[in-house]
Every structure is written in structure tokens, then in C-alpha cells.
C-alpha positions as CSV (number, residue, x, y, z in Angstrom):
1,X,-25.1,17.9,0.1
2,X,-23.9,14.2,0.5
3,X,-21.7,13.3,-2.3
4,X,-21.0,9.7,-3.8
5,X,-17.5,10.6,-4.6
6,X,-15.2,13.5,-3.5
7,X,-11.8,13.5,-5.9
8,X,-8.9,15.8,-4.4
9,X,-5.6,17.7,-6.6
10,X,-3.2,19.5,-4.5
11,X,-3.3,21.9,-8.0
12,X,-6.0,23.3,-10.1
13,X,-5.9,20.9,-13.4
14,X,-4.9,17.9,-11.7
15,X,-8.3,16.1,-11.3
16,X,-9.1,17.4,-15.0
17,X,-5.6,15.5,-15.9
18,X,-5.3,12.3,-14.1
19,X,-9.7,11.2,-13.1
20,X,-12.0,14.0,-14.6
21,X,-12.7,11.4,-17.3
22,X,-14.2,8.5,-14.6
23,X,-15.9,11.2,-12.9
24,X,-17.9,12.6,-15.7
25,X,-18.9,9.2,-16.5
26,X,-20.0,8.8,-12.9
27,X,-22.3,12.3,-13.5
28,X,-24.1,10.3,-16.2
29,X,-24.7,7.2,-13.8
30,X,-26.0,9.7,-11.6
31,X,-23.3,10.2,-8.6
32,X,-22.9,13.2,-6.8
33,X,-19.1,14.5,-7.4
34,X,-17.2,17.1,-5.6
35,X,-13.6,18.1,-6.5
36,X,-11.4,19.8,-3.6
37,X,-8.4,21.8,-5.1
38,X,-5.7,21.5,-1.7
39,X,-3.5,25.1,-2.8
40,X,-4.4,27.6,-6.1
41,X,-1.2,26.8,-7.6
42,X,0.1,30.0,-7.1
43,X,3.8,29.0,-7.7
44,X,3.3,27.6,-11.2
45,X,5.6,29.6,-13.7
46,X,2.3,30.2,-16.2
47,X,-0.7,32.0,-15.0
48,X,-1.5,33.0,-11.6
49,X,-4.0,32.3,-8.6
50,X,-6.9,34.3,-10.5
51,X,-6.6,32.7,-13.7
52,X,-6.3,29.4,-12.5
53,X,-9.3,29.7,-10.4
54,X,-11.2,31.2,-13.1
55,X,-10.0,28.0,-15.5
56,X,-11.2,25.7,-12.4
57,X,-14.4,27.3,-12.2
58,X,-14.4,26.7,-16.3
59,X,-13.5,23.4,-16.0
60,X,-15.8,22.5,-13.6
61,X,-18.6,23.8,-15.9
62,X,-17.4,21.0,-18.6
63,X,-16.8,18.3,-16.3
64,X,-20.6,18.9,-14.9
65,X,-19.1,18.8,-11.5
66,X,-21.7,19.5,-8.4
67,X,-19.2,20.9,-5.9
68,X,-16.1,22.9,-6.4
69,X,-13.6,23.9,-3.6
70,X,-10.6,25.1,-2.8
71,X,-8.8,25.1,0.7
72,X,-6.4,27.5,0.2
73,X,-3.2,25.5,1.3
74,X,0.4,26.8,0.3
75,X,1.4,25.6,-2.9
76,X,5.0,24.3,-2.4
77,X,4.8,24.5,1.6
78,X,2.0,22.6,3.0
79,X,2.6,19.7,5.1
80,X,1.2,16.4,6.0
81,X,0.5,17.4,9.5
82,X,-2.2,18.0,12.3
83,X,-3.3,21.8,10.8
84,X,-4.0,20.8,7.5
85,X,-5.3,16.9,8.0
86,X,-8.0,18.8,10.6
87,X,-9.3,21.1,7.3
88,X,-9.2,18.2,5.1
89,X,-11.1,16.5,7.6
90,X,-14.3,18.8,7.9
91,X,-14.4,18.3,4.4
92,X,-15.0,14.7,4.3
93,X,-17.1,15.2,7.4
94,X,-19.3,17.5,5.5
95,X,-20.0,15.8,2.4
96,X,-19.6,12.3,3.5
97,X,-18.1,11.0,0.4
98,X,-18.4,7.0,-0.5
99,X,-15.0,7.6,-2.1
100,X,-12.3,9.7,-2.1
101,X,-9.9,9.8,-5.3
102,X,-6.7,12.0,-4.8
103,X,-2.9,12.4,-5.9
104,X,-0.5,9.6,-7.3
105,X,1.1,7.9,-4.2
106,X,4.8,8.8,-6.2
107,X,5.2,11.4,-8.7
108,X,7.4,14.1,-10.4
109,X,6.1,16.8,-7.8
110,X,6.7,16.5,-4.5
111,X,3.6,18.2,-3.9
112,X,1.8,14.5,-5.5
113,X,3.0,12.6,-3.3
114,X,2.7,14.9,0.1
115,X,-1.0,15.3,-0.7
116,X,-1.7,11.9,-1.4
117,X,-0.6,11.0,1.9
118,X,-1.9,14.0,3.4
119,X,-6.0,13.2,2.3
120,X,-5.7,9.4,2.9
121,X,-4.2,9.6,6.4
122,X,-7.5,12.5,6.7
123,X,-9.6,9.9,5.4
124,X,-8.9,7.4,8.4
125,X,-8.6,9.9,11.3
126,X,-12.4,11.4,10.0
127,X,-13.9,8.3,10.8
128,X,-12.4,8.3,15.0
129,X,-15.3,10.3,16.7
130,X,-13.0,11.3,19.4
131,X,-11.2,13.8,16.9
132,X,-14.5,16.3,17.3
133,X,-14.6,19.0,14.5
134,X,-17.4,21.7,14.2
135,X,-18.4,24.0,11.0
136,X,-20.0,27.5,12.3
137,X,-20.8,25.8,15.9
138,X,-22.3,22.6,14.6
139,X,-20.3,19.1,15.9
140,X,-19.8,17.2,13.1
141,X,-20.5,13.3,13.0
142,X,-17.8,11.3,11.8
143,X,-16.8,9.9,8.9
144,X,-14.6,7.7,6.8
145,X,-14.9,7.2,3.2
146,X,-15.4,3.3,2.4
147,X,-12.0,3.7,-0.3
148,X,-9.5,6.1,-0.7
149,X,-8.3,5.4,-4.8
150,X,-4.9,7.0,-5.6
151,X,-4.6,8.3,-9.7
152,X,-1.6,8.4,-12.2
153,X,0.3,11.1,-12.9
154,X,3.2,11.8,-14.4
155,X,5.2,8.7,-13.6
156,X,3.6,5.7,-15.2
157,X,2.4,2.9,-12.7
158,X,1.1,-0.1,-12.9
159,X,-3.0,0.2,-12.2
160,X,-5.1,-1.8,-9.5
161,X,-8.2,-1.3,-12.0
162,X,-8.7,0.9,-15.2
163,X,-11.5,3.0,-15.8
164,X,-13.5,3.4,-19.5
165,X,-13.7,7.0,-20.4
166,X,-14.2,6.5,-24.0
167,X,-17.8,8.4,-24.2
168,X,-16.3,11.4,-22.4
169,X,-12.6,11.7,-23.8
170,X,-13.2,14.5,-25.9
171,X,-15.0,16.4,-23.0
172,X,-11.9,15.6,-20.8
173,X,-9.7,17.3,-23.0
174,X,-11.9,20.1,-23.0
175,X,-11.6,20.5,-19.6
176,X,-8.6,20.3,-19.5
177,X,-7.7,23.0,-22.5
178,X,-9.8,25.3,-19.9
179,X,-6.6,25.7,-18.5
180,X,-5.1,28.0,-21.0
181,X,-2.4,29.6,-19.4
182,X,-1.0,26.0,-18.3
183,X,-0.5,24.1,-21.5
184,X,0.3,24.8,-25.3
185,X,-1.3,28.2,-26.1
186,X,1.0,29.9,-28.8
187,X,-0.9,32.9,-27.9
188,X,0.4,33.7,-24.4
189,X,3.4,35.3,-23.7
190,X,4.5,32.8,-21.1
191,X,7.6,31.1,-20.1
192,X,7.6,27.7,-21.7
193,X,7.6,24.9,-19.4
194,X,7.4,21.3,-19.0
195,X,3.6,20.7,-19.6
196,X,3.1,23.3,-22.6
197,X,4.9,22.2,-25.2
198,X,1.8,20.4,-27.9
199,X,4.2,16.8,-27.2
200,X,3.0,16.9,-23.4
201,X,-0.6,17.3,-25.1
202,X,0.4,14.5,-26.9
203,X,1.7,12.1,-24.4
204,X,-2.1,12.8,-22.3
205,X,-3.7,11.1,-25.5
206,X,-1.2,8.0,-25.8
207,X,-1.6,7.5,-21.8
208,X,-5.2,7.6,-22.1
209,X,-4.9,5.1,-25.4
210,X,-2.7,3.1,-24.1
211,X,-4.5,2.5,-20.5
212,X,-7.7,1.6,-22.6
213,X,-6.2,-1.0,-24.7
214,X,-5.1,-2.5,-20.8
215,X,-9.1,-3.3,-20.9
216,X,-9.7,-3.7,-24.7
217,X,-11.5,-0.1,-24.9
218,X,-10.4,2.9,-26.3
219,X,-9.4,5.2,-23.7
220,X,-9.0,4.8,-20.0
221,X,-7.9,6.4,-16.7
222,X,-5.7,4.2,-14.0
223,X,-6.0,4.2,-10.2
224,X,-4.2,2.7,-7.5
225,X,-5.6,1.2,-4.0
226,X,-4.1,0.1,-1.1
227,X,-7.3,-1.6,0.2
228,X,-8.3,-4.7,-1.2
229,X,-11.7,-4.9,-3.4
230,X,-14.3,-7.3,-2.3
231,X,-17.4,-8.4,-4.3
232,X,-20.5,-10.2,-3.7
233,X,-21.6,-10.8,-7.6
234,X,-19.2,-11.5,-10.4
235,X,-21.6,-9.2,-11.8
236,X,-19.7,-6.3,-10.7
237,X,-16.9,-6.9,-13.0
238,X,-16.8,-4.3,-16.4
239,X,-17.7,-6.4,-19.4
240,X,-15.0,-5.2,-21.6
241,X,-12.6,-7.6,-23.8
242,X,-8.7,-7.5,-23.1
């Protein structure tokens, strides 16, 4: 399957976090959309691997997603290096994305930042023919994504462009409740941590509100690129009120 956009986390929840609203819009225009998980987020404190693949699974149900994956990289210990930009690049190579969307550049976890890096150098190498990669004896063709957009996380930055979720915000917060064991659930025995305490659930909402009223909407998600946009119509521009 060729898909239209391919959106990367290093963990299980953080597409749902930081771009699941854009790409459930991008379901309703009728794109294609995979989401690669890099690692299971095995060394989170809450939950383990099983229950946070069963949430992705769940979550993927809500977000409508076509393709669901996960690579299988050490949480905590990959690296930005030959090994893993070779399995990142069979990925790309195999479902030929338009655009990739993965980790903040900067962020909190170091994990953010490593991936980032680790999926847009991929990006670039997939498209060299002379790197030759083959999936049960086939040669792939190569590849390179047309953009590689970076999302927010944790650490607030300034956004390239902001995207209208408004008609899918309460679906996005669905999805990413389907992560139980991760945030606020007074029912778990868990250790409490950063992200589950109901003001982080709080602070998701005035991100979101606060991004939107960037481009006189209601809710939005921010991305980052390092690769200029060009336009042939001014057409292309959202027709949105700041």
C-alpha cells in the first residue's frame, strides 16, 4: 500500500499526542496514513510493552489509521546510526510516503530528539539508489519523501505552519485516553508520574487552544520544517482569520 503520509513516535502515544489530530483530518480528505512506533516504550514507569501495544492498536482504531507498525527499537538505547537508519529506511521504501511527520527536533526526552534526527537523516539516504535494500528477496526502488515535518512536544516552539483540528479534537482526545495506563486513571495502581496527573491533561487542551487561536480557529496542532514551502497558487493558503 502507497501511503500519502507516514507519521513516526519513537513511543506508543506520541503521534496520538503531538499530530493524530492533522492526520485524522487527512483520513476525511481521503489520504492514506500510516503511523510507525520506532520502540514499545518498554521503559516507561506505567504500563508495559503489552499494554501499550494493545492501547496503540486501540488508538489506531479511533484515529482510523490504515497502517500501524512497530519496529521494535530499544526504548532508551537506540541510536542514530547505520543499523537502525537501514530499518527505517525499508519503511519509507515500502510505503512510499509524500510526507513523513516525526518527533520534535528538541524536547524533554532525549529519545525526541534522537528519533527526529534518526527518521529525517532516513528520509534523505532512501532516496540514494546506491544504498540497495530488499524485503523477503525483492530490491526495493528508492525513495525520498517530498517533506520531512517535525511536531511539538513538550517544549513549546515556535511553528512553521499550524494545522486546524477543530472537527476532530474530541476524537483526538479519545485516542489518546486509549492510553490508560499512561495518563490520569485514578483507577490504576501505578506510580504517578509526570504525564498523569489530570493538570498534564489539562495543559494538552490549552496547547491545542492556544495553537488555534495562532490561526483564528479553535484548536490546532504545530509543526516545524527545515525545508522551505513553495506554492504555485495562493490558493493553497487555509482560509482561516488570525
Amino acid at each position: 500500500m502507497k501511503l500519502d503520509i507516514l507519521a513516526f513516535g519513537v513511543h506508543p502515544d506520541d503521534v496520538e499526542l503531538s499530530c493524530g489530530g492533522t492526520l485524522m483530518v487527512e483520513i476525511a480528505n481521503g489520504k492514506k496514513i500510516g503511523v510507525i512506533d520506532l520502540t514499545r516504550g518498554e521503559l516507561g514507569t506505567r504500563g508495559t510493552a503489552e499494554t501499550r501495544k494493545e492501547e496503540a492498536r486501540l488508538a489506531a482504531e479511533i484515529m482510523g489509521v490504515h497502517v500501524r507498525e512497530n519496529l521494535g527499537m530499544r526504548d532508551g538505547f537506540f541510536k542514530n546510526d547505520e543499523e537502525h537508519q537501514m530499518q527505517v529506511i525499508k519503511k519509507l521504501r515500502q510505503y512510499r510516503p509524500e510526507i513523513v511527520i516525526c518527533n520534535a527536533l528538541v524536547d524533554r526526552h532525549p529519545d525526541h530528539g534522537r528519533s527526529s534526527k534518526l527518521v529525517a537523516d532516513a528520509c534523505f539516504l532512501a532516496g540514494l539508489r546506491k544504498i540497495e535494500t530488499s524485503v523477503e528477496e525483492i530490491q526495493q526502488e528508492a525513495w525520498r519523501p517530498k517533506y520531512v515535518f517535525h511536531y511539538i512536544q513538550d517544549r513549546y516552539a515556535e511553528p512553521d505552519f499550524v494545522f486546524d483540528i477543530t472537527s476532530v479534537f474530541e476524537r483526538k482526545l479519545e485516542s489518546i485516553k486509549a492510553y490508560s495506563t499512561q495518563f490520569h486513571n485514578p483507577d490504576l495502581n501505578e506510580p504517578q508520574t509526570y504525564i498523569s496527573t489530570p493538570a498534564y491533561f489539562e495543559t494538552i487542551i490549552s496547547r491545542h487552544k492556544m495553537l488555534g487561536k495562532r490561526i483564528g480557529v479553535e484548536y490546532g496542532e504545530g509543526f516545524i520544517t527545515e525545508k522551505r514551502i513553495g506554492i504555485r497558487s495562493f490558493d493553497a493558503f487555509i482560509q482561516v482569520t488570525t
